[in-house]
N, C-alpha and C positions, 0 to 999 in steps of 0.2 A: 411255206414259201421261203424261199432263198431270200438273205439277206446279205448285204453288201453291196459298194458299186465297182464299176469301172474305173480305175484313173490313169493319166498317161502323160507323155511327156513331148508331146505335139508343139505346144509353146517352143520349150527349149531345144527338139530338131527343127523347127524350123530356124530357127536363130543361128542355131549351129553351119546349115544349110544355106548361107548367104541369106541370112533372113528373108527366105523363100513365106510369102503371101499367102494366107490362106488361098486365096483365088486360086495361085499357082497349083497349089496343093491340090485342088479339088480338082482344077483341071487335066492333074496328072492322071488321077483316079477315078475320073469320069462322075464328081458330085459336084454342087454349087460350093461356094463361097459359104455359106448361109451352114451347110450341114457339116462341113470344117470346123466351123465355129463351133456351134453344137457338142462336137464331138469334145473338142479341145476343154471347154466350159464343163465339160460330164453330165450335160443336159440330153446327152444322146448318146446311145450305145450301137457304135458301127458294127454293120455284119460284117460275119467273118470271110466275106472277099474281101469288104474294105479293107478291114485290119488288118489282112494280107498284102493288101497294096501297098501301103500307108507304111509298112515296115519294112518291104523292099525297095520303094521311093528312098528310103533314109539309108538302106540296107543294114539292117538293124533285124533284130530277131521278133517275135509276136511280144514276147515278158520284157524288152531293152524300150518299145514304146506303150504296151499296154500291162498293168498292172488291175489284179481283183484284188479287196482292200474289203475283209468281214468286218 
């Protein structure tokens, strides 16, 4: 089994971003409020449409907001 998780930097583009709202966020990329979170927390590992979205919303690269961390 693969070990390590996900980490990313969701807090601090949103911040950066006009302190754009989780809500915002998810509403940009077609999920809730609730799986923003998730994501942001490293409680949840977005698929990779989301993490595609998610890093042209910021227009930022997949590794400038998602980072894997052995």
């Amino acid at each position: 089994m693969v070990k390590g998780r996900i980490t990313n930097q969701l807090r601090t583009l949103r911040f950066l971003a006009g302190e754009m709202t989780q809500a915002e966020l998810g509403e940009k990329i077609g999920v809730t409020r609730q799986t923003i979170a998730a994501i942001e927390q490293g409680k949840y590992s977005p698929s990779l449409e989301a993490a595609f979205l998610i890093a042209k919303v910021f227009g930022k690269s997949l590794e400038e907001v998602f980072q894997w961390n052995d």
